[in-house]
C-alpha positions as CSV (number, residue, x, y, z in Angstrom):
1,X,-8.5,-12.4,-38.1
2,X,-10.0,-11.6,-34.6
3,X,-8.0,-9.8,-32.6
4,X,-7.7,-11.2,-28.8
5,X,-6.9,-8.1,-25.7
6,X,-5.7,-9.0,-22.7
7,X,-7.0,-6.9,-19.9
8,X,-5.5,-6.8,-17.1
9,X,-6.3,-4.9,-13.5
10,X,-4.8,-1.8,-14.7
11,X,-7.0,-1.3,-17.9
12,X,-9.9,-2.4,-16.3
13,X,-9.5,0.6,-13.6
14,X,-9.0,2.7,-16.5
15,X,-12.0,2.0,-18.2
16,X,-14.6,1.9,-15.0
17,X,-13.1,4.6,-13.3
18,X,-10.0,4.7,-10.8
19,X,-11.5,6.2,-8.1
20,X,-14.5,3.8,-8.3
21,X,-12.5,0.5,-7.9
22,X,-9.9,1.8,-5.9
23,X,-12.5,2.4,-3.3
24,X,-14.1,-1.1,-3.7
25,X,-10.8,-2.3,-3.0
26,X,-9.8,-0.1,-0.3
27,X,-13.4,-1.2,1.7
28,X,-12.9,-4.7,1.2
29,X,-9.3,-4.5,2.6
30,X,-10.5,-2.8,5.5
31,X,-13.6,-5.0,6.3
32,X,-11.1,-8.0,6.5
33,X,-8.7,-6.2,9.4
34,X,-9.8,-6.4,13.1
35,X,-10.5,-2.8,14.6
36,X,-8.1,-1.3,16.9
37,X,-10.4,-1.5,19.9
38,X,-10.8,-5.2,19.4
39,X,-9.6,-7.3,21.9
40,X,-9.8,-7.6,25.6
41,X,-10.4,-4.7,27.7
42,X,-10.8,-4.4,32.0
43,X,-10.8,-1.5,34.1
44,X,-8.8,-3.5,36.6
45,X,-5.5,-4.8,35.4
46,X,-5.2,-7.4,37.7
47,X,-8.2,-8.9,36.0
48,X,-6.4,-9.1,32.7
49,X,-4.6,-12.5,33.8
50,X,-8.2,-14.5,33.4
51,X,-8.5,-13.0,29.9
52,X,-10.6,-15.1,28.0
53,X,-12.2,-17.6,30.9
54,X,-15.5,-17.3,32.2
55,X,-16.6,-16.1,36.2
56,X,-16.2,-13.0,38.4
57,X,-13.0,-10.6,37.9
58,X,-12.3,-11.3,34.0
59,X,-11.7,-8.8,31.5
60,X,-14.5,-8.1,28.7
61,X,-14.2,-8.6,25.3
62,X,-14.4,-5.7,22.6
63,X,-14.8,-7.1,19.2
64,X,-16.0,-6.5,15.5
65,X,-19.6,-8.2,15.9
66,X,-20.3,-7.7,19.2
67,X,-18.7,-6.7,23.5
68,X,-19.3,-9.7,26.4
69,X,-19.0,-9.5,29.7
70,X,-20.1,-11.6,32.9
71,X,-23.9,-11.3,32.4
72,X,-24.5,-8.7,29.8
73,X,-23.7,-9.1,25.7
74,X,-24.0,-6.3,22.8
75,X,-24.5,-6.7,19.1
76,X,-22.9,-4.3,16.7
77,X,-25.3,-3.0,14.3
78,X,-22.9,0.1,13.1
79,X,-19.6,1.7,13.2
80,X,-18.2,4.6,12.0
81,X,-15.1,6.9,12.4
82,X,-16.0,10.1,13.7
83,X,-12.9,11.6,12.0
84,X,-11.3,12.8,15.4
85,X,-8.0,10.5,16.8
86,X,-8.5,6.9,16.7
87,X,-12.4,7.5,17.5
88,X,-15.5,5.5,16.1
89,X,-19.3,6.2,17.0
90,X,-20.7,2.8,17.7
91,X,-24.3,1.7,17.7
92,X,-25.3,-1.5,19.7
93,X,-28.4,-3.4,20.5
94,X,-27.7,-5.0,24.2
95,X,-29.0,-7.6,26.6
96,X,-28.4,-7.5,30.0
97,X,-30.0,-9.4,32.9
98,X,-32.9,-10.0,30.1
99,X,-33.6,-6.1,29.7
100,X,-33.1,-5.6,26.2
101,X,-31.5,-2.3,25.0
102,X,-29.7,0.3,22.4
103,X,-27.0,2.4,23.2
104,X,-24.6,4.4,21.5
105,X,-21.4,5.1,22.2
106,X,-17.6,6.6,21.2
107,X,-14.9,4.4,21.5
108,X,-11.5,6.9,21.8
109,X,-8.4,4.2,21.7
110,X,-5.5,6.8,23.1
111,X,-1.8,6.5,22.5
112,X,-1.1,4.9,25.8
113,X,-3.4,1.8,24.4
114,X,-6.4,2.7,26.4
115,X,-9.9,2.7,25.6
116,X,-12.0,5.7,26.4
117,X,-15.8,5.2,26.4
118,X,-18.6,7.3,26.3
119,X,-22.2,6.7,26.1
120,X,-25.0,8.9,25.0
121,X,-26.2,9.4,28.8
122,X,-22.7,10.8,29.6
123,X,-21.3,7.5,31.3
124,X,-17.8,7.2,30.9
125,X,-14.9,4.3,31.2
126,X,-11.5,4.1,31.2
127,X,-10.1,0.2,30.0
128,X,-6.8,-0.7,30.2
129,X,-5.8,-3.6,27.2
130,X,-5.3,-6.7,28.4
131,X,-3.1,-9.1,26.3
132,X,-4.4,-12.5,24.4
133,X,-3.5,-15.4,26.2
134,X,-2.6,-18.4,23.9
């Protein structure tokens, strides 16, 4: 008579090690949610009402894969938490006007919702979010 096991989630953490899988799990959780500095971003408020449309005096948008603005666009190629606040070192490869570039940054998102930037050449900004329309 063969004998039939069910194995369930449980046993199999068990047997390939907990801390293994529950890291697996935690990263794929984490790779699904958007980060905290995504959205729209402007360091003029009043820009925050054309969130989303395309011309002069629009807010820029912060997101997983990549940042826009008016004429300029940045790919992320890494991120990682630097282990200080809600802070991530980011690593981008750019295009603006046709000049192609890297830069990298640290993103700071405070607890009055704001987004602190600073890039390797010492350039700072200070965004305020703006909310999604729609």
């Amino acid at each position: 008579m063969s004998r039939r096991y069910h194995v369930g989630i449980a046993s199999v953490l068990h047997r390939c090690g907990l801390g293994f899988w529950a890291l697996l799990l935690a990263g794929a959780a984490v790779a699904g949610e958007a980060p905290l500095w995504e959205g729209y971003w402007s360091g003029n408020a009043a820009w925050c009402a054309r969130a989303g449309e395309v011309g002069d005096e629009t807010p820029d948008w912060y997101g997983r894969d990549g940042f826009f603005g008016i004429e300029w666009s940045c790919e992320v190629e890494a991120v990682r938490a630097t282990g200080v606040g809600n802070s991530w070192a980011v690593e981008t490869a750019c295009l603006d006007a046709g000049y192609a570039y890297r830069q990298s940054q640290i993103f700071l998102v405070t607890y009055e919702d704001r987004l602190l930037i600073l890039d390797e050449t010492g350039v700072t900004a200070n965004l305020v979010r703006c909310e999604k329309k729609g």
